[in-house]
N, C-alpha and C positions, 0 to 999 in steps of 0.2 A: 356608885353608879346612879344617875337622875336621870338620864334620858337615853335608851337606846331605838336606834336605829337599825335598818339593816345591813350595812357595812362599816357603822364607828357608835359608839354610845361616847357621853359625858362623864367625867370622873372628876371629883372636885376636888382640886388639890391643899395641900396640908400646909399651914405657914413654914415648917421648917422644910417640907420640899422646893418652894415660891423663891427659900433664901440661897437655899441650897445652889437652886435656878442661877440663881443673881448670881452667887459667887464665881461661876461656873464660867460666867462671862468675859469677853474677852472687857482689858480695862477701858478700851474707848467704847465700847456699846454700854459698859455697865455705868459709864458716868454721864451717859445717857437717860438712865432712867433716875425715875423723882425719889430724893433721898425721903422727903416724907410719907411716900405710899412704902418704902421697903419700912422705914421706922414703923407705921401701924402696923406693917404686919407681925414683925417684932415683937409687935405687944399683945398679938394674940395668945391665945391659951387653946383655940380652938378653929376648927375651919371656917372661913366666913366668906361669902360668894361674891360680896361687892369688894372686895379685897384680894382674894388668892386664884379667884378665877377656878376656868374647870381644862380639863386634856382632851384630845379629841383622840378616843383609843381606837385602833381600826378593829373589832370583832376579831377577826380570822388570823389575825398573827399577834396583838394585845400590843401591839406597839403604838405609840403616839405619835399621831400622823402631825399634829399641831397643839397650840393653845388659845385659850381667849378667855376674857373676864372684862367686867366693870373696872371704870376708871375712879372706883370709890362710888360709895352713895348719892343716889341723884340729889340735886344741888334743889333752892328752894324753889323752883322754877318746876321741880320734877323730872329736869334734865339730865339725864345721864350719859356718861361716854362709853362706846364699847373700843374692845382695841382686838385683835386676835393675830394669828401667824398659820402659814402653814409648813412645817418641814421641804426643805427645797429639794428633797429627791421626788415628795412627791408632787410639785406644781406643775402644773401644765400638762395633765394625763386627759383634763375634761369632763370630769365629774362634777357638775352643777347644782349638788344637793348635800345639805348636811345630817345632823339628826335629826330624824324624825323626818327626812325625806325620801323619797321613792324615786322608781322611774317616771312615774309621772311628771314627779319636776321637773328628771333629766328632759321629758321631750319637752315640757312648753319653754323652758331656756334653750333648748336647742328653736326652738319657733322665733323666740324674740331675736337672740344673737344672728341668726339669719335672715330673718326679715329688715332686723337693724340693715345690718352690712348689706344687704340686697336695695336698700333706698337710700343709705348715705354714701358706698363705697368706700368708707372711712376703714383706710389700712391698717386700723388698730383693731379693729374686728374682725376680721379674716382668719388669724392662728386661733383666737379665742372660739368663735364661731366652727369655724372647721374641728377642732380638739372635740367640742360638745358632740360633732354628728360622729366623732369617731367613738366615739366614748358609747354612745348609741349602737353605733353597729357592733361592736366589741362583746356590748350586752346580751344582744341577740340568741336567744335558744337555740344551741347550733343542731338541733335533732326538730323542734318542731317551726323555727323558724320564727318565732313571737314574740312578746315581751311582756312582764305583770311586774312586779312589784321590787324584783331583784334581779342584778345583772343574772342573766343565763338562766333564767327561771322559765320555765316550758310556759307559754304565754295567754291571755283572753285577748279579747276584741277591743276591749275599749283602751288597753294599755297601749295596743297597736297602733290605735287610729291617733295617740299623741304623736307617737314615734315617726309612725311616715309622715305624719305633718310637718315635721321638725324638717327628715331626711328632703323629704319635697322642696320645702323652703329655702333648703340648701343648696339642692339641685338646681331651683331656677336662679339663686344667685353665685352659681357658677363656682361653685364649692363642689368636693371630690365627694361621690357618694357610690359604695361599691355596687356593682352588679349583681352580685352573689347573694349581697344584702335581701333586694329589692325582688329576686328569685324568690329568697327563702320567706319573705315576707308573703309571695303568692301564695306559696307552698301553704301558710295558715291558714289564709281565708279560704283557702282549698278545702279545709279541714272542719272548717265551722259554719262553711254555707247550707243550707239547704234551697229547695226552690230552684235550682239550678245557679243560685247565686243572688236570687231577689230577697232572701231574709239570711242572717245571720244571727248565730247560738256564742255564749259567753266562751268557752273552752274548748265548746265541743258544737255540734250539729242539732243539740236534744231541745236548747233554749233560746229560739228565737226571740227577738222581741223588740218593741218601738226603735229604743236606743241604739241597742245594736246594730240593728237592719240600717239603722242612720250611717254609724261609724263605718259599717263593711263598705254600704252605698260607694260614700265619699273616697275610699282608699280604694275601690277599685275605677274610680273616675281618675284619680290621680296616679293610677299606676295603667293608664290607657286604653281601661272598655271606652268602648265609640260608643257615642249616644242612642243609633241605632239597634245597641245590642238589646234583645228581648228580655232577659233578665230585670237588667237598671232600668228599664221602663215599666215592669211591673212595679218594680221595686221600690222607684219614685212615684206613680200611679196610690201606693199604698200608702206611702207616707201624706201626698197630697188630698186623701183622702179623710186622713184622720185628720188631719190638720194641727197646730200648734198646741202643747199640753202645757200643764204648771209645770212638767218637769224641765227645768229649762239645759242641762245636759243634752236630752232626748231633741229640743230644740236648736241649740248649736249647732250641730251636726246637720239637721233637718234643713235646717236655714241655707246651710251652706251648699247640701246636697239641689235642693229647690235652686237655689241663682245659681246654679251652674248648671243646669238643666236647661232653667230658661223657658219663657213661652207661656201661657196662659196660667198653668198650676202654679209657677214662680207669682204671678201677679197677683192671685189669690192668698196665696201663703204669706204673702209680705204685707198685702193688708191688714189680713187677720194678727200676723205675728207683732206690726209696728203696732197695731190697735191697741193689741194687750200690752203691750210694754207701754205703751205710753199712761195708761188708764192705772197701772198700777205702782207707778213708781210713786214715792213718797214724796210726800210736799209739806208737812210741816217740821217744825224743832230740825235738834241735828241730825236726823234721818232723809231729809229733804232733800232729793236728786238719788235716793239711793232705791231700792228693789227686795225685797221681802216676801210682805204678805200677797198673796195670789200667787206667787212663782216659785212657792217654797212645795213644791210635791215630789220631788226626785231627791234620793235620798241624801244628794252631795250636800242639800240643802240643811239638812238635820246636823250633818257632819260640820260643816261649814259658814253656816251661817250667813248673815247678809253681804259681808264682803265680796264671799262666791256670787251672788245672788245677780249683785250690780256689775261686779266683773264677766259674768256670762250676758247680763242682758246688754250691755255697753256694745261687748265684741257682734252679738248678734245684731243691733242696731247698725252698726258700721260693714258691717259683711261686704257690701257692695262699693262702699270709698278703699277697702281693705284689697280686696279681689275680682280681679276681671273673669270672664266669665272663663270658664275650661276650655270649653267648646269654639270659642271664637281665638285662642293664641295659639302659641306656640307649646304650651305646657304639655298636653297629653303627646304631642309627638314629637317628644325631647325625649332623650336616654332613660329619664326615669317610666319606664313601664314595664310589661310584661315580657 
């Protein structure tokens, strides 16, 4: 085992299981594959990973969902091929993540595949895109109504706020998103608000803070508090105040909560927010266009590094070419609310 997950880890297989494989095959698929990669392997004595590849074992029943491996060692370029499979009982369930990935992933592929299909209409993303939101709701803690890190795991705030992102995205591109879902999703932030609803705690009600109070914001804009409501005006009142931090997570969310609010605090926060990103992004060598130093304070950034870095400050820049405001469409007073 070299890499587990929380629903499959990596298992790296043995030249004479790889042959064993091959044999196994039916004679037209197997005169398919390249007589010289089965010959190297042949000539192994021992397991070797650009060669025999590894198994994708599901955890909970230890069966193999699929395989994958190198197409041989990377060529002098450094180029390598990857190839994989996945068993056809199980394709098309909608699970968007491999090892070493989480629910997290599941929602920001449930964001992309929706959003895709939401501005191209392209009918090949429809079953894909919908499979991902089911695969989502499926996940969903059927007792506290949340999501964190593994399907059905009693859930925090910030695993949430990808999740109804994803289910939203879905929703306004006319994709089936259950009710009961979007219930039990209330049901959470019911659980972790305090303030009446203007801060939000990670699991519980005990731990408000920046972040959070961002993520709850936004999910309850999107699940239909009117602007009016007393809460979300303190609640953006608060965030407008602090204004834009290094942590750029805590800023995402902030960004998004601010332009959909809309109005003086939004004009502020977008100066300040555009200021700092512009003033810190890199400009020389091959770091040049990307985002690091000054924006690395939130802990995703330790984890993650620049890639995360430039990926949050990119999406926060385009916020407003991304999304029209809440307040002024149709979104809060579509099905997806409360």
């Amino acid at each position: 085992m070299i890499l587990t997950g929380p629903r499959m880890h990596l298992k790296q297989r043995q030249p004479a299981e790889v042959l064993q494989w091959g044999e196994s095959l039916p004679a037209e698929v197997r005169a398919e594959i390249s007589g010289d990669w089965l010959s190297a392997v042949s000539r192994l004595s021992m397991a070797d990973a650009w060669y025999c590849g590894f198994l994708f074992v599901l955890n909970e029943s230890g069966t193999a969902a699929g395989s994958g491996g190198f197409k041989g060692p990377p060529d002098a370029s450094g180029t390598v091929e990857l190839a994989y499979g996945v068993d056809e009982s199980l394709q098309g369930q909608g699970l968007c993540y491999g090892p070493g990935g989480t629910m997290y992933s599941q929602g920001l592929a449930g964001i992309v595949l929706s959003a895709s299909y939401a501005m191209t209409t392209d009918p090949r993303l429809q079953l894909p895109a919908q499979l991902a939101l089911n695969f989502i709701m499926s996940s969903q803690d059927p007792g506290g109504g949340g999501w964190r890190y593994t399907p059905r795991q009693p859930g925090d705030t910030s695993a949430v706020g990808w999740q109804l992102m994803a289910l939203k995205s879905g929703n306004m591109a006319n994709l089936q998103v259950s009710p009961l879902t979007v219930k039990k999703a209330v049901a959470f932030l019911d659980s972790v608000q305090s303030d009446d609803g203007a801060a939000y705690g990670y699991v519980d009600k005990s731990t408000p803070g920046p972040a959070r109070n961002a993520v709850g914001l936004l999910c309850r804009m999107y699940l239909g508090w009117k602007k009016t409501n007393p809460a979300l005006q303190r609640g953006v009142a608060n965030l407008a105040k602090a204004g834009p931090s290094k942590d750029l997570y805590h800023d995402y969310y902030a960004t998004q909560v601010l332009h959909h609010f809309e109005g003086d605090a939004w004009s502020a926060w977008n100066t300040r927010m555009r200021d700092m990103l512009i003033n810190t992004q890199a400009r020389r060598g091959h770091e040049a266009g990307s985002w690091y130093d000054g924006v690395d304070g939130g802990h995703g950034a330790d984890a993650a590094g620049r890639l995360y870095c430039t990926a949050l400050s990119a999406m926060i820049l385009e916020v407003y070419y991304r999304h029209l405001p809440i307040y002024g469409q149709q979104s809060v007073e579509a099905e997806f609310r409360e």
